[in-house]
C-alpha positions as CSV (number, residue, x, y, z in Angstrom):
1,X,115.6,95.4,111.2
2,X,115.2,99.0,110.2
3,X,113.3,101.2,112.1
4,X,110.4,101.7,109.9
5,X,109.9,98.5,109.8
6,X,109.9,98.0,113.8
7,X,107.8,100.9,113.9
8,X,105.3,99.0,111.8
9,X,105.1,96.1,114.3
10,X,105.1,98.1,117.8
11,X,101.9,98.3,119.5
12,X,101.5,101.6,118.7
13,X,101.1,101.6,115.5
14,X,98.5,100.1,113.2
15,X,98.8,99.1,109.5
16,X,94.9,100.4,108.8
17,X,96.0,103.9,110.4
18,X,97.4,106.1,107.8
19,X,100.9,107.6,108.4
20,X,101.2,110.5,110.7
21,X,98.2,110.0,112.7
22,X,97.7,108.8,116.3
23,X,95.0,106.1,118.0
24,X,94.0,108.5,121.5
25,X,91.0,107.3,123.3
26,X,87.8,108.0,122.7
27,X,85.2,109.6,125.4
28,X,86.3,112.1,128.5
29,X,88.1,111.5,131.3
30,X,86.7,110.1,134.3
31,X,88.3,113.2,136.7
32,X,88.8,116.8,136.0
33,X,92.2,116.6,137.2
34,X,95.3,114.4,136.2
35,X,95.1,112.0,139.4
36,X,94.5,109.3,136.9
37,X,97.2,110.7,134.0
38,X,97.6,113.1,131.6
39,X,94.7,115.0,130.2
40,X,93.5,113.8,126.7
41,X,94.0,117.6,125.6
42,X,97.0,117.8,126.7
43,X,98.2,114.0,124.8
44,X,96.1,115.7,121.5
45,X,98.3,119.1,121.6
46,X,101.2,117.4,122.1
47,X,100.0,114.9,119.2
48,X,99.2,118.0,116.9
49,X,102.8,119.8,117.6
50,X,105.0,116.7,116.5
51,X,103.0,115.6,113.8
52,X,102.7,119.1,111.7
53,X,104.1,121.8,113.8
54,X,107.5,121.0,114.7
55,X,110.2,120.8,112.6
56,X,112.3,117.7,112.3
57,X,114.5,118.3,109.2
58,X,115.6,121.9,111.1
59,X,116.3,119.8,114.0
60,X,118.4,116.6,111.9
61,X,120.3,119.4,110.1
62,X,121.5,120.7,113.8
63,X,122.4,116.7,114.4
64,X,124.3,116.0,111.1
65,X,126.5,119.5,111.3
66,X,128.3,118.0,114.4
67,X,130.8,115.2,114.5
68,X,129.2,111.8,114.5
69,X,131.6,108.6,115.2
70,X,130.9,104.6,115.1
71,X,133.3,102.5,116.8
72,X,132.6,98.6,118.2
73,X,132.8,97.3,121.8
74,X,132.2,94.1,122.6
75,X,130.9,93.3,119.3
76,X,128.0,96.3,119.9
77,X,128.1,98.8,117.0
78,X,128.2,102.2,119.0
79,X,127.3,106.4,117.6
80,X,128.0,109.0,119.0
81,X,128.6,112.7,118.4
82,X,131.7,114.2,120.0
83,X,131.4,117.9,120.9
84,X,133.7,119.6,123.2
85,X,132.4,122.2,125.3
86,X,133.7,125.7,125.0
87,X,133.7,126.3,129.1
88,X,136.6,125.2,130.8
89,X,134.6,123.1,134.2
90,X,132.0,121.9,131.8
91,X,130.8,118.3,132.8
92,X,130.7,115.5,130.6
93,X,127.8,114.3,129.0
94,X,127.8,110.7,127.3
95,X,124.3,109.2,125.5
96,X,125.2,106.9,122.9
97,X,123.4,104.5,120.8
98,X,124.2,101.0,120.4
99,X,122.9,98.7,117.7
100,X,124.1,98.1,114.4
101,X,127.4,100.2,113.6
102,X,127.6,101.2,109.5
């Protein structure tokens, strides 16, 4: 399944909502404070920043100049990005993702 298509049926999206937009709540919080959660202000800036303001393609161009790698364990298709650090008693960072390897 790709991922716009289990982006499609997730929860938090909704076929009638145009792309790029967001279902918040409606209505004010109950406190002043965030006892009860984050502030809706807060959720909207946040909203508003990585829906127009920040900039993806700078950030996948970053991402597809290093070194990506697919390998297979345990029939799990694995990527990763191998970078090796330029300080000698640097420590080891892993975060790969598993699912289908191309």
């Amino acid at each position: 399944m790709s991922w716009r298509r289990a982006s499609r049926s997730s929860r938090w999206s909704s076929e009638r909502q145009p792309t790029g937009t967001a279902i918040l709540p409606r209505g004010k919080e109950l406190v002043a404070d965030q006892s009860q959660g984050v502030q809706l202000a807060t959720i909207q800036n946040l909203v508003t920043y990585w829906g127009s303001d920040y900039d993806w393609r700078r950030c996948e161009a970053k991402l597809n100049a290093l070194p990506q790698f697919t390998t297979e364990i345990d029939d799990l298709g694995i990527h990763f990005i191998h970078v090796t650090s330029p300080h000698e008693d640097a420590c080891r960072c892993s975060s790969p993702t598993a699912g289908r390897a191309r």
